[in-house]
PDB file of N, CA, C and O in Angstrom:
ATOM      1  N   UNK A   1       0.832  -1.187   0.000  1.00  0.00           N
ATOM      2  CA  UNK A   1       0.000   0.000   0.000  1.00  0.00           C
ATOM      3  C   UNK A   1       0.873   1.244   0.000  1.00  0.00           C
ATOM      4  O   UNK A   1       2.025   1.329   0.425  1.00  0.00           O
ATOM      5  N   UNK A   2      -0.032   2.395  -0.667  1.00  0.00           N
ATOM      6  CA  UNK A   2       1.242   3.626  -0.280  1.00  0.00           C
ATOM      7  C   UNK A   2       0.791   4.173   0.652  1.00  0.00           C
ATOM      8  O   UNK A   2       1.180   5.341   0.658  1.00  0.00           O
ATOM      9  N   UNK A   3       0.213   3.968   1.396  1.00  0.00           N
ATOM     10  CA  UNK A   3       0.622   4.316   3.314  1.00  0.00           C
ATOM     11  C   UNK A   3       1.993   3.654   3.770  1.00  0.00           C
ATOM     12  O   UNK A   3       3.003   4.264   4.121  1.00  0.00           O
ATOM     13  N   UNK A   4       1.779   1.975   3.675  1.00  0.00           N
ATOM     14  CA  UNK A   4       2.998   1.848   4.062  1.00  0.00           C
ATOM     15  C   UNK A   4       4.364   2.278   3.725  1.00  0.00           C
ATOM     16  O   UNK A   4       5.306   2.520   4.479  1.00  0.00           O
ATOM     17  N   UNK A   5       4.272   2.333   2.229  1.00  0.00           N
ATOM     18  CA  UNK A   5       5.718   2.774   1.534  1.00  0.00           C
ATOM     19  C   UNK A   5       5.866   4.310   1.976  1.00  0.00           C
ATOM     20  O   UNK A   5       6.954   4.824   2.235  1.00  0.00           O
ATOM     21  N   UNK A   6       5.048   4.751   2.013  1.00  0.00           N
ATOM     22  CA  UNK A   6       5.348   6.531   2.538  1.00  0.00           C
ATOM     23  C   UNK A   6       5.807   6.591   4.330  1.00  0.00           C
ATOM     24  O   UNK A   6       6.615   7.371   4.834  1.00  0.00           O
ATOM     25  N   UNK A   7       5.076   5.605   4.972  1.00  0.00           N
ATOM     26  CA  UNK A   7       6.110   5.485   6.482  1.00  0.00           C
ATOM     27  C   UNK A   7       7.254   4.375   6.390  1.00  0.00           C
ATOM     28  O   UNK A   7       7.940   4.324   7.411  1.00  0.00           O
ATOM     29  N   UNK A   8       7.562   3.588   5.505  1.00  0.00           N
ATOM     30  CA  UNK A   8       8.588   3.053   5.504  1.00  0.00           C
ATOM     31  C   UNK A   8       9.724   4.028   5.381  1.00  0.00           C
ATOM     32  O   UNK A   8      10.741   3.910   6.066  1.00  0.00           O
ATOM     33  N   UNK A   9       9.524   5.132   4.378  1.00  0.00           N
ATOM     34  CA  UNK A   9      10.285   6.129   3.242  1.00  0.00           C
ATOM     35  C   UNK A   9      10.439   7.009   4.576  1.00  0.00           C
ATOM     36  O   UNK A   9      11.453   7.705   4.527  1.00  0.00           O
ATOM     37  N   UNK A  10       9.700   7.155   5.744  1.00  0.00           N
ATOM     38  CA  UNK A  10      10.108   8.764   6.656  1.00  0.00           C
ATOM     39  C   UNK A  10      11.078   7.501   8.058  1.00  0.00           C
ATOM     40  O   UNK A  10      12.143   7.803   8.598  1.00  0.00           O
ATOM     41  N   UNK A  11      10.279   6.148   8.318  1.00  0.00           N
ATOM     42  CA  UNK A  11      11.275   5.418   8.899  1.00  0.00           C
ATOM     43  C   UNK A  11      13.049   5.471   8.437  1.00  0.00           C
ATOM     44  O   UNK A  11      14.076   5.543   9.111  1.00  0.00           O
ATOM     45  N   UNK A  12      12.758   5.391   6.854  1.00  0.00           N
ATOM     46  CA  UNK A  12      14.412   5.370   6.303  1.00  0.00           C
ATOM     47  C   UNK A  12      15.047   6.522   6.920  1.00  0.00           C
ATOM     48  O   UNK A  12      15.971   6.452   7.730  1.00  0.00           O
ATOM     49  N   UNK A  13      14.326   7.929   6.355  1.00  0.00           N
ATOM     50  CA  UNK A  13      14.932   9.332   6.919  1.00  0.00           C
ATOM     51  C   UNK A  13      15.372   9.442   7.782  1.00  0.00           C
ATOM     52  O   UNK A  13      16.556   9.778   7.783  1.00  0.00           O
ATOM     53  N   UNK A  14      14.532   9.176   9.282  1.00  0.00           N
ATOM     54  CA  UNK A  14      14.837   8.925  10.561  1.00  0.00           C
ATOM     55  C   UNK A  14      16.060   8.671  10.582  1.00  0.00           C
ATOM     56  O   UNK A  14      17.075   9.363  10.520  1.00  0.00           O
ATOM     57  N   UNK A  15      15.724   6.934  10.736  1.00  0.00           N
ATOM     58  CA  UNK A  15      17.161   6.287  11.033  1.00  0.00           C
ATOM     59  C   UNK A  15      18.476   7.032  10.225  1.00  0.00           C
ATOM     60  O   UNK A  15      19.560   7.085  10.807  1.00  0.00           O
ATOM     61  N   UNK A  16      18.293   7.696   8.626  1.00  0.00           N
ATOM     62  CA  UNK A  16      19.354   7.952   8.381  1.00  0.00           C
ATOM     63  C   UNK A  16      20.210   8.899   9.208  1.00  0.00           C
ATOM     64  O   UNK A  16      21.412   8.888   9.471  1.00  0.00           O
ATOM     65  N   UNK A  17      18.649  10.196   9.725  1.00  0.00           N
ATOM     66  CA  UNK A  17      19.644  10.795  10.744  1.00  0.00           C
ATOM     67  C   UNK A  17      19.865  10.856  12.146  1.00  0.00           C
ATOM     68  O   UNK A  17      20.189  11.735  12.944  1.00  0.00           O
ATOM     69  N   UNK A  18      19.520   9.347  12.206  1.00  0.00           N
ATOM     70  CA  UNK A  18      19.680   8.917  13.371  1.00  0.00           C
ATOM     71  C   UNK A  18      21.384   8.447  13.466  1.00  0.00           C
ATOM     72  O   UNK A  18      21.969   8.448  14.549  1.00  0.00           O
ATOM     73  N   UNK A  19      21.921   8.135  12.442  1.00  0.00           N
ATOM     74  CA  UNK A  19      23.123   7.638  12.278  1.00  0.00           C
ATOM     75  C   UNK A  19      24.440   8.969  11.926  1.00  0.00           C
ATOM     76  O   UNK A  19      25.668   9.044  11.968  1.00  0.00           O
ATOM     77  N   UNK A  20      23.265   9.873  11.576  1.00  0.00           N
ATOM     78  CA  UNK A  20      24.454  11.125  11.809  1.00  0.00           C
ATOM     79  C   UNK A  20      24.639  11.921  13.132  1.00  0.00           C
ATOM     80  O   UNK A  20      25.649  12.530  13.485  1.00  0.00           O
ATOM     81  N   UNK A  21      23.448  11.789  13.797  1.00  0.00           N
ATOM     82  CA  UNK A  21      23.590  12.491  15.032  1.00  0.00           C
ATOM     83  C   UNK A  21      23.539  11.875  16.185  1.00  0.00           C
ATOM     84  O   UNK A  21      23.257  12.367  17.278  1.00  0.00           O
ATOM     85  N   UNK A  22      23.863  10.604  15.891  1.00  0.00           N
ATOM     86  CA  UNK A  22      23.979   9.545  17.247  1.00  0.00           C
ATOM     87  C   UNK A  22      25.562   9.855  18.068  1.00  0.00           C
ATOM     88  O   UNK A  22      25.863   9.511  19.210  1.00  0.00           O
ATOM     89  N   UNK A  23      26.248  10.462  17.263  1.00  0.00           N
ATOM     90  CA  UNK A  23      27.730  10.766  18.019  1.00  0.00           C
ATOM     91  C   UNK A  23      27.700  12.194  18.089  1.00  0.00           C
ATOM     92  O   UNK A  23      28.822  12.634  18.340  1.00  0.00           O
ATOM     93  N   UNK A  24      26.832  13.070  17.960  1.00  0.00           N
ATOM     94  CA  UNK A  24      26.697  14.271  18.083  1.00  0.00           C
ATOM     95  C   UNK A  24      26.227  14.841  19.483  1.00  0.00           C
ATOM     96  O   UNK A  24      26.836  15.386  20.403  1.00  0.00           O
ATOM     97  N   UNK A  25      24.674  14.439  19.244  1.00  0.00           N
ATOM     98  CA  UNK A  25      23.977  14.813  20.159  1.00  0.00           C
ATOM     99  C   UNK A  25      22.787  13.538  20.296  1.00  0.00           C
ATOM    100  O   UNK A  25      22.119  13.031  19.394  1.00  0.00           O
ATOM    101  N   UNK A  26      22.792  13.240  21.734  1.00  0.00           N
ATOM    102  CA  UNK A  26      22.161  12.388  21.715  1.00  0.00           C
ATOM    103  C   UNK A  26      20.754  12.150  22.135  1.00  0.00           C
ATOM    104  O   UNK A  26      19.997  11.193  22.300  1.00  0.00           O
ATOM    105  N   UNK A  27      20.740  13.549  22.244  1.00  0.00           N
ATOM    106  CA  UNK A  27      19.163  13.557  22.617  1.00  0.00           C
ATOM    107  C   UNK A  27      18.228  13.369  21.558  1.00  0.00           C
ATOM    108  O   UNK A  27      17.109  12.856  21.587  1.00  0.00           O
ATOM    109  N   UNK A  28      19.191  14.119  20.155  1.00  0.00           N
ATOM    110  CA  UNK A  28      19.168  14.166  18.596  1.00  0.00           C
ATOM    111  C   UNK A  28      18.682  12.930  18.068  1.00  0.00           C
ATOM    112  O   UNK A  28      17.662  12.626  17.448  1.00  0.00           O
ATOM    113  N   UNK A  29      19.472  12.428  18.392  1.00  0.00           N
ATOM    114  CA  UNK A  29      19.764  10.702  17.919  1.00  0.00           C
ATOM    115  C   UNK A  29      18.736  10.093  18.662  1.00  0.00           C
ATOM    116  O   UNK A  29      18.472   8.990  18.183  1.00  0.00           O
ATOM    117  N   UNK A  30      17.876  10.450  19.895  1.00  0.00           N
ATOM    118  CA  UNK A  30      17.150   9.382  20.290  1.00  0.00           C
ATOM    119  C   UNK A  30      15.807   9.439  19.942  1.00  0.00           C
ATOM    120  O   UNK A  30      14.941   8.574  19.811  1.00  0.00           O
ATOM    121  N   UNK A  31      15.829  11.097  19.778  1.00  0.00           N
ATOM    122  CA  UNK A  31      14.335  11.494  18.679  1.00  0.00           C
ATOM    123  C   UNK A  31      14.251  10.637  17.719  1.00  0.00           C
ATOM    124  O   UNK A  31      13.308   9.865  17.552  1.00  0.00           O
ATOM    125  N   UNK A  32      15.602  10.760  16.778  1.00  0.00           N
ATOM    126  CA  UNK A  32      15.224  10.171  15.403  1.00  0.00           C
ATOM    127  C   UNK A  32      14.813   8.926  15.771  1.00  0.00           C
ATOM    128  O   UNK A  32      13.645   8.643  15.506  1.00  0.00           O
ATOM    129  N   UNK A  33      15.447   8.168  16.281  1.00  0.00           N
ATOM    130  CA  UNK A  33      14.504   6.174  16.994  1.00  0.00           C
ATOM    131  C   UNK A  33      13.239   6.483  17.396  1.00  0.00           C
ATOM    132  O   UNK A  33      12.299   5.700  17.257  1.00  0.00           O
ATOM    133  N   UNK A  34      13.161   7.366  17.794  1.00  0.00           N
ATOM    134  CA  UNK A  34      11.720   7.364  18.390  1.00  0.00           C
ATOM    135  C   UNK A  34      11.030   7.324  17.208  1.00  0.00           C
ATOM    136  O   UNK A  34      10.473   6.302  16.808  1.00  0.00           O
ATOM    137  N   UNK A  35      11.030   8.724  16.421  1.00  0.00           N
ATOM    138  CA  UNK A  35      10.380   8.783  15.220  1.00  0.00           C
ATOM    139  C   UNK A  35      10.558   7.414  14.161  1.00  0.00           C
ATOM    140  O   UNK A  35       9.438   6.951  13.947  1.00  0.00           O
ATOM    141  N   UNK A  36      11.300   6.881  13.666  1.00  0.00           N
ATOM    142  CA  UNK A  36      11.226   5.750  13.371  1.00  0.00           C
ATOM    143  C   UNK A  36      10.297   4.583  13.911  1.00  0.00           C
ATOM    144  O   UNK A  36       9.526   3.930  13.208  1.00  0.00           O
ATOM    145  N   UNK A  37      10.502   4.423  15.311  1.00  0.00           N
ATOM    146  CA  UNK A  37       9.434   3.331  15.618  1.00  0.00           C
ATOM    147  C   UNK A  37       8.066   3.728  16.142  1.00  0.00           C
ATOM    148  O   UNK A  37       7.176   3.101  16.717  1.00  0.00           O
ATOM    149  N   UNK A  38       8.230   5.194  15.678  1.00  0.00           N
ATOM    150  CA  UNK A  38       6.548   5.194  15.564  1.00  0.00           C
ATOM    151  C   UNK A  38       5.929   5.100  13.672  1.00  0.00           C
ATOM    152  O   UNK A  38       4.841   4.669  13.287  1.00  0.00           O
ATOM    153  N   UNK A  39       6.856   5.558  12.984  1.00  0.00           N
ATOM    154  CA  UNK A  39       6.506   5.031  11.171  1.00  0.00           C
ATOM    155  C   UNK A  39       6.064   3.334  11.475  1.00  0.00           C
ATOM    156  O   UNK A  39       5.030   2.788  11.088  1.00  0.00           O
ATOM    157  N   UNK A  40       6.813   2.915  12.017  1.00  0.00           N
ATOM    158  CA  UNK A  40       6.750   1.402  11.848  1.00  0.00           C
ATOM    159  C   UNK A  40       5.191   0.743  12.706  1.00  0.00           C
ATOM    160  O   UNK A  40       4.457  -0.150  12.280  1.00  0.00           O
ATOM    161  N   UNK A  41       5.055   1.465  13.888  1.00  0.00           N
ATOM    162  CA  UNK A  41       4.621   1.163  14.847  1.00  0.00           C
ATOM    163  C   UNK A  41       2.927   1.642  13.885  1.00  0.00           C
ATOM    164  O   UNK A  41       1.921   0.998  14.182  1.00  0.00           O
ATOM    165  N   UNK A  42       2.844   2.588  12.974  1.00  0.00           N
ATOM    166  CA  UNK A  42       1.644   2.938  12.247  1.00  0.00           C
ATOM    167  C   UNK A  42       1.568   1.751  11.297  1.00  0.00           C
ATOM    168  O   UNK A  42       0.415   1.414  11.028  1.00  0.00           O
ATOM    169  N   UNK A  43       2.529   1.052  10.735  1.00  0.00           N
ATOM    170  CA  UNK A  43       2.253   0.342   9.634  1.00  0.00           C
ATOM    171  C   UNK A  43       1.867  -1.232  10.330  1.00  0.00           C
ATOM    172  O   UNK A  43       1.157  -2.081   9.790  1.00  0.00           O
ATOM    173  N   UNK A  44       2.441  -1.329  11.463  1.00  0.00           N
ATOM    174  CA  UNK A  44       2.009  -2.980  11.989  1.00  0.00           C
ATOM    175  C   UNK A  44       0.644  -3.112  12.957  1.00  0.00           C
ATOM    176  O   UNK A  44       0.052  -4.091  13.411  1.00  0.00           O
ATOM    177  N   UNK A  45       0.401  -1.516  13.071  1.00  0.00           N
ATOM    178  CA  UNK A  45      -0.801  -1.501  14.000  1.00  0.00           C
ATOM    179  C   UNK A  45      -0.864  -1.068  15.515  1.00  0.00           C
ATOM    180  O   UNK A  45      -1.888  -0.897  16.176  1.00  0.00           O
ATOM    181  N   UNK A  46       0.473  -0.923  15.939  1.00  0.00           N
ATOM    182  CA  UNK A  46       0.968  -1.055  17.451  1.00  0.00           C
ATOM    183  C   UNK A  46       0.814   0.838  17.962  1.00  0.00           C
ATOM    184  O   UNK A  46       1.432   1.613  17.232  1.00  0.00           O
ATOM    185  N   UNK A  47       0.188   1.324  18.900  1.00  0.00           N
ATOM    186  CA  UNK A  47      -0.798   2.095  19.444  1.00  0.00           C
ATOM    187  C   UNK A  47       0.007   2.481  20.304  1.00  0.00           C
ATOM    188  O   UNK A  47       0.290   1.562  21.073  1.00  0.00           O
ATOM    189  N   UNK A  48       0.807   3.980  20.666  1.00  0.00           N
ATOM    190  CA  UNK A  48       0.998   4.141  21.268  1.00  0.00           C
ATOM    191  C   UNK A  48       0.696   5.267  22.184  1.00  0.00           C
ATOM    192  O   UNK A  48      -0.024   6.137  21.693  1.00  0.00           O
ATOM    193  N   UNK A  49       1.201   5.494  23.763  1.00  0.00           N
ATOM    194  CA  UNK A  49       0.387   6.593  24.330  1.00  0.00           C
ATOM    195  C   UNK A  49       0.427   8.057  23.795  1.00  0.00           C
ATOM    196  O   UNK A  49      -0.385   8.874  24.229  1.00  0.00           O
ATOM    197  N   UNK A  50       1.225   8.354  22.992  1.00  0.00           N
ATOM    198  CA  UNK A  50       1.717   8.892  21.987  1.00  0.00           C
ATOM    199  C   UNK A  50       1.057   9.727  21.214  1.00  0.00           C
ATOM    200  O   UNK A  50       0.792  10.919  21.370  1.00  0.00           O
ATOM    201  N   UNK A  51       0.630   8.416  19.707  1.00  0.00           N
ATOM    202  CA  UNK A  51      -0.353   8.562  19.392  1.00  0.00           C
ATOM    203  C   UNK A  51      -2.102   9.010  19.800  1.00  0.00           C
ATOM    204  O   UNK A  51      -3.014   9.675  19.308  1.00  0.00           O
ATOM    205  N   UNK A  52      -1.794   8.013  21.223  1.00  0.00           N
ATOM    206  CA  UNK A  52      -3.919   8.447  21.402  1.00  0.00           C
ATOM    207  C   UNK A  52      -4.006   9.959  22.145  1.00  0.00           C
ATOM    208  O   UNK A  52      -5.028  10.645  22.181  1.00  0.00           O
ATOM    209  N   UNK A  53      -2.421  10.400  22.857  1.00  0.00           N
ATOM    210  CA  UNK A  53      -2.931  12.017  22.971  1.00  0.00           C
ATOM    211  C   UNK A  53      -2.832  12.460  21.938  1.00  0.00           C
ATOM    212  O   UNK A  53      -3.872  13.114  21.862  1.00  0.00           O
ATOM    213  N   UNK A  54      -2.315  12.596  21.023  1.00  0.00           N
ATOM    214  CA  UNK A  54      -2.167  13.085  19.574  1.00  0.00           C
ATOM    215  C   UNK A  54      -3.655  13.406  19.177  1.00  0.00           C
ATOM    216  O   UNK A  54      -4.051  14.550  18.954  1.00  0.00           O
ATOM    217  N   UNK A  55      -4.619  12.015  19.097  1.00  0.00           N
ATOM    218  CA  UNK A  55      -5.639  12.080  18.660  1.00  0.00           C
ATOM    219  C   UNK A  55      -6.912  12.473  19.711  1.00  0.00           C
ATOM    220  O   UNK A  55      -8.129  12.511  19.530  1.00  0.00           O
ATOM    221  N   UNK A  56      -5.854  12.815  21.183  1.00  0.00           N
ATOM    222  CA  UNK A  56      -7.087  13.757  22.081  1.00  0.00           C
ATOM    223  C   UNK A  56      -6.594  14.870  22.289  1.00  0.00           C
ATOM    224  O   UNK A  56      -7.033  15.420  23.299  1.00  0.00           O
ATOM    225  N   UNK A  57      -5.876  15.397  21.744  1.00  0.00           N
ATOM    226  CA  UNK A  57      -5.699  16.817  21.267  1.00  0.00           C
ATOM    227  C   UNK A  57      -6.086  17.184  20.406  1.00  0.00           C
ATOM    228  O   UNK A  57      -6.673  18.261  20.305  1.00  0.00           O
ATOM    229  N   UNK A  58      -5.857  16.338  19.456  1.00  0.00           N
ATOM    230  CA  UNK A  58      -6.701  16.751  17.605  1.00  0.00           C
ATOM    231  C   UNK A  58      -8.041  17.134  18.028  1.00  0.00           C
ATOM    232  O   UNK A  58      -8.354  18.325  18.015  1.00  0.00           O
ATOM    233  N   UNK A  59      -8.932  16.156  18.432  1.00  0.00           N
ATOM    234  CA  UNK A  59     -10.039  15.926  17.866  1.00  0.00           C
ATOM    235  C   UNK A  59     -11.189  16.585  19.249  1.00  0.00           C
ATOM    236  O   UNK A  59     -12.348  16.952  19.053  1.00  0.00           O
ATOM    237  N   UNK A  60     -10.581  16.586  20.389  1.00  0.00           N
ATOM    238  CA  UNK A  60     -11.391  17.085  22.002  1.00  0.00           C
ATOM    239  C   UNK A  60     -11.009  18.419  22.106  1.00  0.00           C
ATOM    240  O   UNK A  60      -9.984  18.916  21.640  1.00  0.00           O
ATOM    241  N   UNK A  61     -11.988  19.037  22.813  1.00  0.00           N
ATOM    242  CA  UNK A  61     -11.235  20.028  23.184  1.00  0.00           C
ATOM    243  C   UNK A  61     -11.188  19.914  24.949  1.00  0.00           C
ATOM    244  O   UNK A  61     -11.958  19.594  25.855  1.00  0.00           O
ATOM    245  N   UNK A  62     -10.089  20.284  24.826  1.00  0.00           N
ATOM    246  CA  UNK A  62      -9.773  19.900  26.674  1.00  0.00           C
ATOM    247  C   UNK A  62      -9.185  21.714  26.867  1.00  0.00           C
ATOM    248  O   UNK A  62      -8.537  22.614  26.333  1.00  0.00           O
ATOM    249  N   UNK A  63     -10.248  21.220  28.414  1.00  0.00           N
ATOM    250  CA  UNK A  63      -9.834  22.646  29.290  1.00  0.00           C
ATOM    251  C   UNK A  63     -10.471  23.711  28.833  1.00  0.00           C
ATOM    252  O   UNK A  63      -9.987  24.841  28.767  1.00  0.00           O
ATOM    253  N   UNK A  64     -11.752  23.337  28.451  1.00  0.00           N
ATOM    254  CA  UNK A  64     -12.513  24.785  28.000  1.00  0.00           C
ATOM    255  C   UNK A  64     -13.593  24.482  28.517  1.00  0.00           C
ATOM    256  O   UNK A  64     -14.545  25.260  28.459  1.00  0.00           O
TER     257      UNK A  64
END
C-alpha cells in the first residue's frame, strides 16, 4: 500500500539521521529512533500513548 511505503520512506529518513547524530547529540539521535518506531509502529498496527494524545488533542477540546 502507499501508506505503508510513505512510512517506511520517513522510517528510512529517521534512522538515516539517526546515524548522523547519534555521536553528536544524543538527545538528537534518540528522537530520530523514536520517530522511526513510531513510522513502523503505524504500519504494523501497534498504538501508542503517543499517538492516542495526539488524537485527544486533535479531535477534544480539553480545558474549556
Amino acid at each position: 500500500q502507499s501508506r505503508h511505503s510513505l512510512h517506511l520512506g520517513d522510517c528510512a529518513v529517521a534512522l538515516a539521521r539517526y546515524g548522523g547524530d547519534r555521536h553528536r547529540d544524543l538527545g538528537l539521535a534518540a528522537e530520530q529512533l523514536r520517530l522511526a518506531r513510531r513510522h513502523l509502529g503505524r504500519i504494523t498496527g501497534h498504538v501508542g500513548a503517543e499517538d492516542v494524545l495526539d488524537v485527544i488533542f486533535r479531535d477534544f477540546c480539553i480545558g474549556k
